[in-house]
KEKE-3310 file (N, C-alpha, C; in steps of 0.2 Angstrom, whole numbers, plus 5000, padded with zeros to 4 digits):
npx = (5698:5699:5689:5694:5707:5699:5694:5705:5710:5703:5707:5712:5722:5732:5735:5741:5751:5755:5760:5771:5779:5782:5782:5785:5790:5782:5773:5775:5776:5762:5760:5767:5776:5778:5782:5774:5785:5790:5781:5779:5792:5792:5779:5783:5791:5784:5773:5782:5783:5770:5761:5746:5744:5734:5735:5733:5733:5733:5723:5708:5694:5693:5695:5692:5693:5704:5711:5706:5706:5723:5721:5715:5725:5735:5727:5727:5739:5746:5740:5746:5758:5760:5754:5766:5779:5775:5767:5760:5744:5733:5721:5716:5704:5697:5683:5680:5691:5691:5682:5668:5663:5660:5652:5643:5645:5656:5663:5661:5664:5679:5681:5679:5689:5699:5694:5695:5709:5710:5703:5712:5723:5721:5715:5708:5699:5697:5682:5681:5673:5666:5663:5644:5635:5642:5638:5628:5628:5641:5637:5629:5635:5644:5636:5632:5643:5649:5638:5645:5659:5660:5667:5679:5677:5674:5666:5667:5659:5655:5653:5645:5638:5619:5611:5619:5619:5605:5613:5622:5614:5608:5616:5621:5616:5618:5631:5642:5658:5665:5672:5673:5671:5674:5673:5678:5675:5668:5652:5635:5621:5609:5612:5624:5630:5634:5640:5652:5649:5638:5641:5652:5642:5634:5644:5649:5638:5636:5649:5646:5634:5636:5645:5640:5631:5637:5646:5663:5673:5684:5689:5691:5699:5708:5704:5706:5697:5686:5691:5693:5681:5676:5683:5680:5668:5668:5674:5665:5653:5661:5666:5673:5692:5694:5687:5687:5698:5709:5712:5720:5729:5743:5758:5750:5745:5755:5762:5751:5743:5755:5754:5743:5742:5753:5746:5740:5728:5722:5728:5731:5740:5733:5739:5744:5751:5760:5758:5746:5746:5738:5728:5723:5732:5728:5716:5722:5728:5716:5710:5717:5724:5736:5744:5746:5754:5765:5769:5772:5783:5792:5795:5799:5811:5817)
npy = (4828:4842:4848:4847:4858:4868:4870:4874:4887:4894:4893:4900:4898:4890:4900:4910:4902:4900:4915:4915:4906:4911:4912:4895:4881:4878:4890:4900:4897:4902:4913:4929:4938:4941:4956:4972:4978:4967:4962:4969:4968:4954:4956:4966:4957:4950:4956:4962:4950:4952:4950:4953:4959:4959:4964:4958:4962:4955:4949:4945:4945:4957:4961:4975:4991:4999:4990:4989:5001:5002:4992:4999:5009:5003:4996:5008:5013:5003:5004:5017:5012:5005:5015:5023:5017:5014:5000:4988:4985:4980:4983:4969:4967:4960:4962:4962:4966:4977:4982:4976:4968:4974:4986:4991:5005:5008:5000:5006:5018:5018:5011:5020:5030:5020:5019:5033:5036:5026:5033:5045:5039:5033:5020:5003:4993:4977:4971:4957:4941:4934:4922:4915:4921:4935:4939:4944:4957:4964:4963:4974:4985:4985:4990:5002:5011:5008:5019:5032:5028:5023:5018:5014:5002:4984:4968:4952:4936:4922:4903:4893:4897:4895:4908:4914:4916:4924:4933:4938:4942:4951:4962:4965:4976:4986:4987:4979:4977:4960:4948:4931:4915:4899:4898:4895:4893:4884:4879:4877:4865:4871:4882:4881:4873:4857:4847:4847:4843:4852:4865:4870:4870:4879:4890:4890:4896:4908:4915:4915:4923:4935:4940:4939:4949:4960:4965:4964:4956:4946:4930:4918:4906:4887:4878:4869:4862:4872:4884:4880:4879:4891:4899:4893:4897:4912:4914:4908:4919:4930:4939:4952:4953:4965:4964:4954:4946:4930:4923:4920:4910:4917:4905:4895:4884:4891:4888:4885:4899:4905:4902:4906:4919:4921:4917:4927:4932:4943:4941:4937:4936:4935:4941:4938:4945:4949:4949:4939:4929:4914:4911:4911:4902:4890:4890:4886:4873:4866:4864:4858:4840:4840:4851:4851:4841:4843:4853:4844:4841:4851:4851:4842:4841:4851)
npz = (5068:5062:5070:5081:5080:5079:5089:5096:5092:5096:5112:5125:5134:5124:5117:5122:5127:5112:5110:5116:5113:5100:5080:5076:5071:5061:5056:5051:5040:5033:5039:5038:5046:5063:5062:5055:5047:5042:5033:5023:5016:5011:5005:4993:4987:4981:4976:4965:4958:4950:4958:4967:4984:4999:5015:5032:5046:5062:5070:5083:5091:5103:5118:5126:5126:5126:5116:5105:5100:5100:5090:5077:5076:5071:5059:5051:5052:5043:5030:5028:5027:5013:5005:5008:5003:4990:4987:4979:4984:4998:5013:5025:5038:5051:5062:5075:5079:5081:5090:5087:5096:5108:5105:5090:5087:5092:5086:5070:5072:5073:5062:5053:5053:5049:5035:5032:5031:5018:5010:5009:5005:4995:4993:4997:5008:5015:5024:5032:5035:5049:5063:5063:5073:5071:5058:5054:5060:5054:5041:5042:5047:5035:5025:5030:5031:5018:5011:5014:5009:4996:4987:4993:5002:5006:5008:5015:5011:5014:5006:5014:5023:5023:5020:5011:4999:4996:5001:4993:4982:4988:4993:4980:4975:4980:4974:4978:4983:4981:4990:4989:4995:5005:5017:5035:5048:5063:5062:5066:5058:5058:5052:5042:5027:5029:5019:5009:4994:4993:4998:4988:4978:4978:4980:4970:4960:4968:4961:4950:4949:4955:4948:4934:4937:4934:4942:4955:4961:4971:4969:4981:4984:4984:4976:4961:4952:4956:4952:4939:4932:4935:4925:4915:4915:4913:4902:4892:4895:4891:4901:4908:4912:4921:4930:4940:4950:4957:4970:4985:4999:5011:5009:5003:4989:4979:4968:4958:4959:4953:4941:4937:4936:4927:4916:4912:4919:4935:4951:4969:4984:5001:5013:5030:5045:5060:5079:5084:5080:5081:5081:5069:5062:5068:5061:5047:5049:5052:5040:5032:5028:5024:5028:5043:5044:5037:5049:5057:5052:5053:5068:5072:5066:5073)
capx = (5704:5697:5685:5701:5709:5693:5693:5711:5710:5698:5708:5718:5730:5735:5735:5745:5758:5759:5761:5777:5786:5783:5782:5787:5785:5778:5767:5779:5772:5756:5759:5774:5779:5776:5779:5774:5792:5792:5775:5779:5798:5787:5775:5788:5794:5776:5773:5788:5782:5764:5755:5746:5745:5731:5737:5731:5735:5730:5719:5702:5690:5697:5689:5693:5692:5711:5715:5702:5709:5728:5719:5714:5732:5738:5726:5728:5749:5747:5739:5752:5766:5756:5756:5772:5783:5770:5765:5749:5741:5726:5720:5710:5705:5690:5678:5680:5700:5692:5678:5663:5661:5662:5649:5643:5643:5662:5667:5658:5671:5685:5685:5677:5694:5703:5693:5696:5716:5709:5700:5718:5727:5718:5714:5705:5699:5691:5679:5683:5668:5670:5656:5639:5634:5642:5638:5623:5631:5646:5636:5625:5642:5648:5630:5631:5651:5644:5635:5649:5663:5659:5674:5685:5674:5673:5665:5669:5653:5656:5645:5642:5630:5613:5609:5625:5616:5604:5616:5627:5612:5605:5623:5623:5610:5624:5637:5648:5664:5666:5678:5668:5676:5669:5672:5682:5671:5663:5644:5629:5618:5604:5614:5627:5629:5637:5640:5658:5648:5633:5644:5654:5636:5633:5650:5651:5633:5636:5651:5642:5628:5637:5649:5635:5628:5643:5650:5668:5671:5686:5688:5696:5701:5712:5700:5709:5691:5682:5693:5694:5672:5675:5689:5672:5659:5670:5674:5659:5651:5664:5667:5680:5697:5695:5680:5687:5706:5709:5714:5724:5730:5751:5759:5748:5744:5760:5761:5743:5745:5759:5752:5736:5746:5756:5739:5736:5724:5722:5730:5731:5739:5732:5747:5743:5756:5755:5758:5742:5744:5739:5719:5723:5737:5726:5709:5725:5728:5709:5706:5719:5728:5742:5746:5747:5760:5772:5770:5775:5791:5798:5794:5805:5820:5818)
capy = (4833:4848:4851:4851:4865:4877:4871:4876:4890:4901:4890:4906:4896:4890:4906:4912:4899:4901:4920:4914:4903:4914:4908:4891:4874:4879:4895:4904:4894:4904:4920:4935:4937:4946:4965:4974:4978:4958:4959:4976:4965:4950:4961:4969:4951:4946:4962:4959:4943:4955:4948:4959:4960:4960:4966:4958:4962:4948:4951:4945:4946:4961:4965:4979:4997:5001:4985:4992:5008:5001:4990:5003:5012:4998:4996:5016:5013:4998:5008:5023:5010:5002:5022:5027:5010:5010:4995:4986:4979:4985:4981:4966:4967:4958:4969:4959:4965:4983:4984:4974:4964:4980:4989:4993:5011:5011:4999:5010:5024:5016:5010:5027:5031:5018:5022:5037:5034:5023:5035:5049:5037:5030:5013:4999:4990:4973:4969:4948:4939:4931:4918:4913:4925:4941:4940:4951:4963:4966:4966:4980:4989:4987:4993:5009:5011:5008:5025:5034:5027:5021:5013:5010:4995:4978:4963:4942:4932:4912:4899:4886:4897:4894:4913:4920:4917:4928:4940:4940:4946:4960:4967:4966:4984:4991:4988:4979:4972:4954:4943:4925:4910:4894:4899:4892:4891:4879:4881:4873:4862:4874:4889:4881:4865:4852:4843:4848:4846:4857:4870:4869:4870:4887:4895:4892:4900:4914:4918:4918:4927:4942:4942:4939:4956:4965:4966:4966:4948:4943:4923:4917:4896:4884:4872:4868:4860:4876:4889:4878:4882:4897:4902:4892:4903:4918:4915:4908:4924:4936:4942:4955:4951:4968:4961:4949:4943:4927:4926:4914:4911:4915:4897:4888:4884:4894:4887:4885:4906:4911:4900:4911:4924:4920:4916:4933:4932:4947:4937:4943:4934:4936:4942:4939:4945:4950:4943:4938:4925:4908:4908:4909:4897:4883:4887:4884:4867:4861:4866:4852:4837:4842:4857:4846:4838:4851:4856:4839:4837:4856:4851:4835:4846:4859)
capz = (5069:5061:5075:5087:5080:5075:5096:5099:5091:5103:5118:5129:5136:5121:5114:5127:5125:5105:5109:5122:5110:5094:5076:5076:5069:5051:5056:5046:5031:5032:5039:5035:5051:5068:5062:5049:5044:5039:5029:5018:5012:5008:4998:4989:4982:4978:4968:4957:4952:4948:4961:4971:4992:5004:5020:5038:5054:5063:5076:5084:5100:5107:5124:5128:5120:5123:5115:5100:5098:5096:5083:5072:5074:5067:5052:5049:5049:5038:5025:5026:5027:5010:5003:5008:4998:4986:4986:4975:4992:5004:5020:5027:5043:5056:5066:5082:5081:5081:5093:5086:5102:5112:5104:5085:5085:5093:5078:5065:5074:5072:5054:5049:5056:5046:5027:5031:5028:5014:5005:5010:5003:4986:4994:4999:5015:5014:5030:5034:5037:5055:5064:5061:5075:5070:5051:5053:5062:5051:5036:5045:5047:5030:5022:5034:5027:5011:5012:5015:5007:4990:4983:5000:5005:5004:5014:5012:5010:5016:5004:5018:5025:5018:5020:5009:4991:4997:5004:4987:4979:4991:4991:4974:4974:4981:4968:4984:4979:4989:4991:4989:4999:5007:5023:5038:5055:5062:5060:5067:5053:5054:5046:5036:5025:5031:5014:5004:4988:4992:4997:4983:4973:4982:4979:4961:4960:4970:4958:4943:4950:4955:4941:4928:4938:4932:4950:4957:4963:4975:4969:4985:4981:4983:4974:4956:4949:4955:4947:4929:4930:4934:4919:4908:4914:4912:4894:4890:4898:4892:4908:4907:4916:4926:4936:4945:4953:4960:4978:4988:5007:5009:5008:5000:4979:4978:4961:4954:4959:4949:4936:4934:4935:4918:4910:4910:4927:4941:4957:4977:4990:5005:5019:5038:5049:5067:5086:5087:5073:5083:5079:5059:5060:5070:5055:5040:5050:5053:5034:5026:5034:5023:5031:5049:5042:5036:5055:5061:5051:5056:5074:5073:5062:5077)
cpx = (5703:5695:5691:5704:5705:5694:5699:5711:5706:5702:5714:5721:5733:5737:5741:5752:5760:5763:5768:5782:5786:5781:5788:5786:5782:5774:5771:5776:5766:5756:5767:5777:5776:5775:5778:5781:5792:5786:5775:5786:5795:5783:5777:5789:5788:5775:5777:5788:5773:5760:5753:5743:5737:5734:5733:5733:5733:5728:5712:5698:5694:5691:5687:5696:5699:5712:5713:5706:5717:5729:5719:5719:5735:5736:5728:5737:5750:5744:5742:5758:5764:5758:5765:5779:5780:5769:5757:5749:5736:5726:5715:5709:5696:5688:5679:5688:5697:5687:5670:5659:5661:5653:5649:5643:5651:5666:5666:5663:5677:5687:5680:5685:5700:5702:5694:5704:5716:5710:5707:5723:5726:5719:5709:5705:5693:5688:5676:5677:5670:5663:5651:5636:5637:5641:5633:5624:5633:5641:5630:5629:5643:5642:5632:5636:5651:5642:5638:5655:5663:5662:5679:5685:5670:5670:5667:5661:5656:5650:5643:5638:5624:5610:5611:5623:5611:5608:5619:5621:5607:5609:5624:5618:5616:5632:5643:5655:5664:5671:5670:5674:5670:5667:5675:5679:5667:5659:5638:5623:5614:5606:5620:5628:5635:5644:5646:5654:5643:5638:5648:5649:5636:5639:5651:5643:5632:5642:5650:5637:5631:5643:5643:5627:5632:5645:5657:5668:5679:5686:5691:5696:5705:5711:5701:5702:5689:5684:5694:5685:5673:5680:5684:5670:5663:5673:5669:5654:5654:5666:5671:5686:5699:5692:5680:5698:5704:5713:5716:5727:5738:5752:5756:5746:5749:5760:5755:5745:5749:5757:5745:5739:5749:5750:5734:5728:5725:5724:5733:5732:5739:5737:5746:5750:5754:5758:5753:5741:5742:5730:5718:5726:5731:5719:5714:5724:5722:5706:5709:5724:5735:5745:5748:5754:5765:5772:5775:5781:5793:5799:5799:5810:5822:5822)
cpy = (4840:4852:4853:4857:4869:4875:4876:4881:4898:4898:4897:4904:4893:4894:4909:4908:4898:4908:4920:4913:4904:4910:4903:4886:4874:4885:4898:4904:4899:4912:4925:4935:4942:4955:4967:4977:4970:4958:4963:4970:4958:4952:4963:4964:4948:4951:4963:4952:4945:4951:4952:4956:4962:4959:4964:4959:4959:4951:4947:4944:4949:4963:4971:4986:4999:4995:4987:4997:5006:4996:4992:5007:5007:4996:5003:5014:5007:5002:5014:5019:5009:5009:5024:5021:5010:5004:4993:4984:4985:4981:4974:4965:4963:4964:4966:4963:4974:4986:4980:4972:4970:4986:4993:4999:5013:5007:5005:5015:5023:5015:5014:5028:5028:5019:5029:5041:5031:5028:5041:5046:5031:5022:5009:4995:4987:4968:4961:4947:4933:4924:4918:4922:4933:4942:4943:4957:4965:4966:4972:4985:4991:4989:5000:5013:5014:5016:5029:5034:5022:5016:5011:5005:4989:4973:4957:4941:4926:4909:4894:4891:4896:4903:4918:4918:4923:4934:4944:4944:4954:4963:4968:4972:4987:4993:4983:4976:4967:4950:4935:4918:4905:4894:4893:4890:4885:4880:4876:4870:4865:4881:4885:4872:4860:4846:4848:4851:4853:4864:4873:4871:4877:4892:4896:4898:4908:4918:4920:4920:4935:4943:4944:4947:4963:4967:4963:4958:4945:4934:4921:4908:4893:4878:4875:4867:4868:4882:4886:4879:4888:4902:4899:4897:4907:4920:4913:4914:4930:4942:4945:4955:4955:4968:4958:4949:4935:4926:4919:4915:4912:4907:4894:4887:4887:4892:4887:4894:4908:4909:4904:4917:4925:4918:4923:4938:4939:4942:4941:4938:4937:4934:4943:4940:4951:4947:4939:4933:4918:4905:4907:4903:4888:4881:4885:4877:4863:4861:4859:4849:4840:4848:4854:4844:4840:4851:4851:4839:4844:4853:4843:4837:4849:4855)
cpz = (5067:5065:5081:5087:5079:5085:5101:5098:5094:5110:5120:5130:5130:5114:5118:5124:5116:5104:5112:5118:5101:5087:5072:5073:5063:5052:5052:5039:5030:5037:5040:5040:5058:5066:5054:5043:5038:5032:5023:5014:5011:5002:4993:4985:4979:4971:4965:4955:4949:4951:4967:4978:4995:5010:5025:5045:5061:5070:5080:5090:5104:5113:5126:5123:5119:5117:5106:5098:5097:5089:5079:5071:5069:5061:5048:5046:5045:5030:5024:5025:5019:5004:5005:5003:4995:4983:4984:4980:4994:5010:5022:5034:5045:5062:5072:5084:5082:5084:5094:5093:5109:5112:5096:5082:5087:5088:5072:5065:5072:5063:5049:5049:5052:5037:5027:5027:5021:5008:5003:5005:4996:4990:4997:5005:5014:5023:5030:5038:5044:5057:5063:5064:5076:5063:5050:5056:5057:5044:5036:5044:5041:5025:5024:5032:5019:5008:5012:5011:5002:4986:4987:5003:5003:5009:5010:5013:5009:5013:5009:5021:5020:5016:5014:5001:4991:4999:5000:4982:4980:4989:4983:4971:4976:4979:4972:4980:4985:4986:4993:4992:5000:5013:5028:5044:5056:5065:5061:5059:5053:5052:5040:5035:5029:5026:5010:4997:4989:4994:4991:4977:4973:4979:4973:4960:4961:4967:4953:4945:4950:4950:4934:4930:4938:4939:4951:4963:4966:4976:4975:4985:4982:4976:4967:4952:4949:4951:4940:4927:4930:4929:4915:4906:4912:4904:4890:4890:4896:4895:4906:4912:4922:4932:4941:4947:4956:4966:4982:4994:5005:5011:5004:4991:4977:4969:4955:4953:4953:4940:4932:4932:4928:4914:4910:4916:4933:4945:4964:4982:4996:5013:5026:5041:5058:5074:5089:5081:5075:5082:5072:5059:5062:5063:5051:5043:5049:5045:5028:5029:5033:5029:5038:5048:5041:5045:5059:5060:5051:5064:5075:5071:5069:5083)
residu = (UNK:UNK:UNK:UNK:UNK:UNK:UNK:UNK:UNK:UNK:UNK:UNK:UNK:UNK:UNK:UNK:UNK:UNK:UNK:UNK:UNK:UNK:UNK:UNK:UNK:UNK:UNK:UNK:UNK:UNK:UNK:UNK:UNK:UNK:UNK:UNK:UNK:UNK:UNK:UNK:UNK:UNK:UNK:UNK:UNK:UNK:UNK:UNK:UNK:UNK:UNK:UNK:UNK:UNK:UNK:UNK:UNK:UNK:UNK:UNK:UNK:UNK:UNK:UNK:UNK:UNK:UNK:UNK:UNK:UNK:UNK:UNK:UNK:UNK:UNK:UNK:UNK:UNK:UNK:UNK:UNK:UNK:UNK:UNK:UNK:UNK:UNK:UNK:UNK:UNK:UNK:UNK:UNK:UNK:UNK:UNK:UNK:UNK:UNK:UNK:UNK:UNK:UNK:UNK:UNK:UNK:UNK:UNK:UNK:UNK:UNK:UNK:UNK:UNK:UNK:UNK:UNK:UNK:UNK:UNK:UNK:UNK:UNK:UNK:UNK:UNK:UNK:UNK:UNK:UNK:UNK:UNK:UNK:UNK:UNK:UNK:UNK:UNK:UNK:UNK:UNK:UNK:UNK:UNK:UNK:UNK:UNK:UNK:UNK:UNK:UNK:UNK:UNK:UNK:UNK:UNK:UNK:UNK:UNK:UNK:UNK:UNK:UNK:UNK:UNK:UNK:UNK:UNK:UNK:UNK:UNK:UNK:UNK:UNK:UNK:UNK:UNK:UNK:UNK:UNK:UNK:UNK:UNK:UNK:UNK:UNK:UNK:UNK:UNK:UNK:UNK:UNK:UNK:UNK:UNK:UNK:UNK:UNK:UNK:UNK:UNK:UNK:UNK:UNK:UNK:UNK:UNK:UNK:UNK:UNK:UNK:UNK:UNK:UNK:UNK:UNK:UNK:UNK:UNK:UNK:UNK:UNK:UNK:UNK:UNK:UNK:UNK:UNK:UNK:UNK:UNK:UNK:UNK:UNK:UNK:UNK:UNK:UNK:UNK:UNK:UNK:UNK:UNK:UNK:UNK:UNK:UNK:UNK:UNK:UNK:UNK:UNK:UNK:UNK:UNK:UNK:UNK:UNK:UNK:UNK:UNK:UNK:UNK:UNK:UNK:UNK:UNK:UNK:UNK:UNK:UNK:UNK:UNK:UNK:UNK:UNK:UNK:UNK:UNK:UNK:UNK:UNK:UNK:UNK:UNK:UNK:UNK:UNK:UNK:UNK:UNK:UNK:UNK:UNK:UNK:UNK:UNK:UNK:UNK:UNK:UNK:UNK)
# end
């Protein structure tokens, strides 16, 4: 079932007809809503229960350079709407949705163009780890960034690759703040694990590696076990609570969330909104049967 939807998910026609008949059938559950107006009065309600907002604008594999360029209007005006409601929140955005497939020197253009806004506007932009085959790009990008813009950028690091324990500690010469996750794609056996557990081995590792190098650590989890390890080490380690946040998808752990939150925890749900929301909605599906299921009983109500 998994593999279905990581397959449905790049299918155009069926891209096509999610775009036709809107959000529908449970997608609502997991992302804010088509316009940014929807995703700013979400936030608002999240950040009065002091939980703070990552912004997405759902995007990816853009063809074509118009399509690029009103991409990165649309990150820019996400980070002025952000500034202008002051809203705790920042931006996360994919490099495909802003050129990367186009050409690396007309990406690097554009989200000079969006940290630029960042840096205007006292904030952040975390650069969204995509497939196997763009992961040395985009973290080429976000080095060269780096250089530039000090404190505006961020990149994701996924532990089912084999590579990305490596990666967490080169990045970690250059202070990076990461968002750590397990990662969503499906990935050939010779770059990434196969295995639940071993993944899971890798994640926890790569969280205590770059926290225990005093680095800026983006826990992103649903997984109840691996955030009770990682509330150990960080009291065992005396991690300081500024170091780190805990990070979650909109919809889901809803509870676990606010629960960390009253335990005194950093917390950040992650808010995709957008009309291009039909390649995110089918990886939430392929990630937990649960979530299928929810789909199926609005789709009988409706």
């Amino acid at each position: 079932m998994k593999n279905m939807f990581l397959y449905l998910s790049k299918h155009k026609k069926a891209t096509e007809l999610a775009r036709k008949h809107g959000l529908k059938f449970g997608a609502n559950r997991f992302v804010s809503g088509e316009s940014l107006t929807s995703a700013i009065e979400v936030t608002k309600k999240l950040n009065n229960e002091n939980i703070l907002v990552t912004l997405d604008h759902l995007g990816e594999f853009i063809l074509t350079k118009e399509e690029a360029v009103d991409a990165t209007k649309s990150c820019v005006e996400t980070l002025q709407a952000i500034h202008k409601h002051r809203l705790n929140a920042n931006l996360s955005l994919k490099l495909t949705q802003i050129g990367l497939d186009l050409s690396e020197e007309f990406c690097l253009e554009n989200m000079r163009t969006i940290l630029k806004t960042a840096k205007e506007t006292n904030n952040f932009v975390r650069i969204d780890m995509e497939d196997y085959t763009r992961n040395e790009k985009t973290l080429r990008i976000f080095k060269e960034l780096k250089k530039e813009y000090t404190n505006e950028v961020g990149v994701v690091i996924q532990a089912y690759l084999y590579k990305s324990l490596d990666d967490v500690k080169k990045l970690g010469d250059l202070h990076a703040n990461l968002r750590l996750c397990k990662g969503a794609y499906k990935e050939s056996e010779t770059v990434a694990f196969a295995e639940k557990s071993k993944v899971d081995q890798q994640y926890l590792t790569m969280i205590k590696t770059h926290l225990s190098n005093g680095h800026y650590a983006g826990i992103a989890t649903h997984d109840k076990e691996i955030i009770k390890k990682v509330i150990e080490f960080i009291k065992e380690k005396n991690i300081p609570t500024s170091q780190f946040e805990f990070q979650m998808l909109y919809g889901i752990q809803n509870d676990l969330l606010r629960s960390l939150s009253k335990q005194g925890y950093k917390t950040r749900v992650y808010l995709p909104y957008g009309t291009d929301w039909y390649g995110y909605f089918m990886r939430r599906l392929a990630e937990r049967p649960a979530n299928v299921w929810f789909v199926l009983k609005n789709i009988k109500k409706s």
